[in-house]
Structures are given as C-alpha cells and as structure tokens.
N, C-alpha and C positions, 0 to 999 in steps of 0.2 A: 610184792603181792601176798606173801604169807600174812604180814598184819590185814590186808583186807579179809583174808581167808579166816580170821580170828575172827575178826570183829562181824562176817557175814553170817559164822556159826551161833553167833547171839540172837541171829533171828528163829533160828529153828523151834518149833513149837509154835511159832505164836502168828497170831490170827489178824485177818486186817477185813475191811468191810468197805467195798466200792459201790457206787449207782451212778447210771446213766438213766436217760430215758428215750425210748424206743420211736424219737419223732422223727430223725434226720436219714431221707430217701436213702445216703446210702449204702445205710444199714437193713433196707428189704430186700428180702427175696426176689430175684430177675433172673431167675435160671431161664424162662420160659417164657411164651405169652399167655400160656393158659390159670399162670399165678401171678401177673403182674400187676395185679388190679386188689392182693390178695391184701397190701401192706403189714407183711409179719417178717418179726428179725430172722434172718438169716443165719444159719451155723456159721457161717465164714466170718459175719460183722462178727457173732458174737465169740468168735476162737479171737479174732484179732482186739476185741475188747480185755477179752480177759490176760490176753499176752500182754499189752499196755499194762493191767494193774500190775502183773508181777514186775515188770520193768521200774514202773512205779518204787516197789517197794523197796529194790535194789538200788535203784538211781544215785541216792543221797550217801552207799556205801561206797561207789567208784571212785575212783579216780580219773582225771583228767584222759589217761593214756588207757582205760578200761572199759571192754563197755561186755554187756550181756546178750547173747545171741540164745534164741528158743533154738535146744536141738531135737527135743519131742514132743510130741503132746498128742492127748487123748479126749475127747469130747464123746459122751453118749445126750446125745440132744432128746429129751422126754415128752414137752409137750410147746406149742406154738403162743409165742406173745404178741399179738395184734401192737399195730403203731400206738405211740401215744402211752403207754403204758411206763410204768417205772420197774426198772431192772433192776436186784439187786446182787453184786457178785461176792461170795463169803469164801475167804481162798486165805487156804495155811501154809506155812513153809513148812514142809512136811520135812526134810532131809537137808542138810550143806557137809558136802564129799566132798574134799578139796577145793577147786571150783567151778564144782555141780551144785545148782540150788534146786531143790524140786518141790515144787507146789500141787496141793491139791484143792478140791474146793467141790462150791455147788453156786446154783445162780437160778435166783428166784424172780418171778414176778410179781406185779400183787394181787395175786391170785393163786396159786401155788409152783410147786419147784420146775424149773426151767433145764435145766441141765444140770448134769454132773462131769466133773474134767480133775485132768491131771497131768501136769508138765513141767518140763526139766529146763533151765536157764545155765547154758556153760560161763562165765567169766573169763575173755581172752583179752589182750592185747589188741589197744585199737590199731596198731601196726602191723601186729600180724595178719585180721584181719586185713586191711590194708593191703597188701604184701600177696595176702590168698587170692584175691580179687584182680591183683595187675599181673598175677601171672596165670591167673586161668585168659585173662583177655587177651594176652601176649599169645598165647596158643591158640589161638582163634586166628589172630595176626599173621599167623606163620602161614596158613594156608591162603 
C-alpha cells in the first residue's frame, strides 16, 4: 500500500474537468409533488456525480485488492439547473495524507456556477471492507 500512497501523492495539486448533462429523470428533484413537474438536478444526483469523478480519478491508482470509500463531504448547492442543460464539474486533489485523498472543486452550468463542494476519499482494503460489512450483518443475525 505505501507504493500506492507514493504514487496517489503525485496527484495532489492538480486539476481534472468532468461533464455530464442534466437529461436523465433520475437525476431530478422528487422530494415532493409540488416539484415534480419542476425537472432540475437534484443536490443528491449531483453529490453522487461528483463522488463518481473523484472515484474516477483514483480508480487507475488501485489495486485489484483496494478500493476508495467517501468518508465526508460537503456541498453548498447555489443556484438550480433545469433538465437538458450541460454540467460541468472542475474538481482538485486538494490534499493525500496517507490514505486520505481530499478533493475540492465547483460545478458549473452553462449558465453560471452551480455548486461549490469538497470531500475526502479514505483508500482501504477491499477485504477489510469486506470483513466490516459481514460482521456488522452477523450482529444483526444474532438477534
């Protein structure tokens, strides 16, 4: 894991630049009936889009037996993107602390800034993982 941890500190600093676009249902907003008809991205599609890029970014550093899990993140959502529209996500490796990688960024429409965010990706063990998961279940079991 230490050579991953080298080679994941080469990304720090540096910048990547993602787009989707705002057509697929379900990425809108359906908290409600009184916005269902509204067709604009959702905070939740667009946390889970931008946690995808950083995945993204990391992916091709793993290893077979490693994967990245979000352990925080932060979104202040600024102004609404109507469907159909082109998204774009501009997101930095701000930091790599052993293995914590933390990204910041902003996400634009075309039209003006969309959000602004920032969030941490830990690098475990997919067996640990693994392992966390069949003994939280196993306690569940017991009762």
């Amino acid at each position: 894991m230490k050579e991953i941890i080298e080679k994941l500190a080469e990304l720090r600093g540096k910048s990547f630049k993602f787009n989707f676009k705002s057509n697929d249902e379900s990425l809108f907003w359906r908290e409600g009936k009184k916005i269902m008809n509204m067709t604009v991205l959702s905070t939740s599609a667009l946390i889970e889009e931008i946690h995808r890029c950083g995945y993204s970014i990391l992916e091709d550093y793993l290893t077979e037996d490693l994967i990245s899990v979000v352990s925080k993140t932060s979104l202040t959502h600024l102004s609404s993107t109507p469907s159909d529209f082109n998204v774009f996500i501009h997101i930095n490796v701000a930091e790599v602390e052993e293995n914590k990688v933390s990204f910041l960024g902003e996400v634009f429409d075309e039209v003006n800034k969309v959000a602004k965010f920032e969030f941490m990706r830990i690098i475990v063990s997919k067996n640990f993982m693994e392992r966390k998961i069949k003994e939280k279940r196993e306690k569940i079991q017991k009762y």
